[in-house]
C-alpha positions in Angstrom: 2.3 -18.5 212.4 1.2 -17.1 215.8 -2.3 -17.5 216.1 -4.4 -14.3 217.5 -7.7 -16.0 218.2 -9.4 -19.4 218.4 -13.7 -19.0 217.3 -16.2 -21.4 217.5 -15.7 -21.9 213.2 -12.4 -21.0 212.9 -8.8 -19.7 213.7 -7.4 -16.4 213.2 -3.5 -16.4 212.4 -0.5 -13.9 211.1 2.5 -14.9 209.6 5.9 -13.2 209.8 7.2 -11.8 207.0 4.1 -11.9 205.0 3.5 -9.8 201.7 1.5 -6.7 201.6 -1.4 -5.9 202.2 -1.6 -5.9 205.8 -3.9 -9.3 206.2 -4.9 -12.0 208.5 -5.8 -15.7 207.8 -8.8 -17.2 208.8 -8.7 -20.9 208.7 -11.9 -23.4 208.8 -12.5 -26.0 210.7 -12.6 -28.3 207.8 -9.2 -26.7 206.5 -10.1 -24.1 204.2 -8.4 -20.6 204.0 -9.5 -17.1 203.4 -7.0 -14.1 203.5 -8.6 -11.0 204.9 -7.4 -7.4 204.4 -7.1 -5.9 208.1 -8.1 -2.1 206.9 -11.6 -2.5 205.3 -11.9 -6.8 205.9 -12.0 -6.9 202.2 -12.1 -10.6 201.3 -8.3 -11.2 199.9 -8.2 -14.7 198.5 -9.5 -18.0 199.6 -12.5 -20.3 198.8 -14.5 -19.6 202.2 -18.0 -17.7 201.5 -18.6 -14.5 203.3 -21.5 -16.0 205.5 -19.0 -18.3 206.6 -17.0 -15.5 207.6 -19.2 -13.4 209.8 -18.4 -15.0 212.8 -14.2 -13.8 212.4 -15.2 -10.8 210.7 -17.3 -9.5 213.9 -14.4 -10.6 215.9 -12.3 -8.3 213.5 -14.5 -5.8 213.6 -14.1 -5.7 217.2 -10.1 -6.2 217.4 -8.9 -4.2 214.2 -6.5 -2.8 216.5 -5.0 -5.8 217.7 -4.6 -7.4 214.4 -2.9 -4.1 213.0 -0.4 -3.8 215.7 0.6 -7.5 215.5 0.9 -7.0 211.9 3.2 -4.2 212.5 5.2 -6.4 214.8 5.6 -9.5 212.6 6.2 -7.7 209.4 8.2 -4.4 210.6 
């Protein structure tokens, strides 16, 4: 599970091997989980709220390029 970025809320991580659709995992400081489509940042799954997730969706918004390629890299 290599993470990709540390925030101030939360961490950003891939898995290997991972089902479709290409997604990322943002993870709470107090242990919660929300999956996050890379193409669109569609909410996926999770029980975070979406306020909650502004601060790793601007980061997304800003590295949709990174997360794409090291999705392409762990799940060739």
């Amino acid at each position: 599970m290599p993470t990709v970025a540390i925030l101030g809320s939360c961490t950003i991580t891939l898995y290997a091997a991972d089902h479709p659709p290409p997604h990322f995992h943002v993870r709470t400081r107090d242990g919660r989980e929300a999956l996050m489509v890379i193409q669109g940042l569609a909410l996926l799954s999770g029980h975070v709220s979406r306020r909650e997730l502004t601060e790793a969706v601007m980061w997304a918004e800003n590295n949709i390029q990174l997360l794409a390629a090291r999705w392409r890299e762990l799940n060739p």
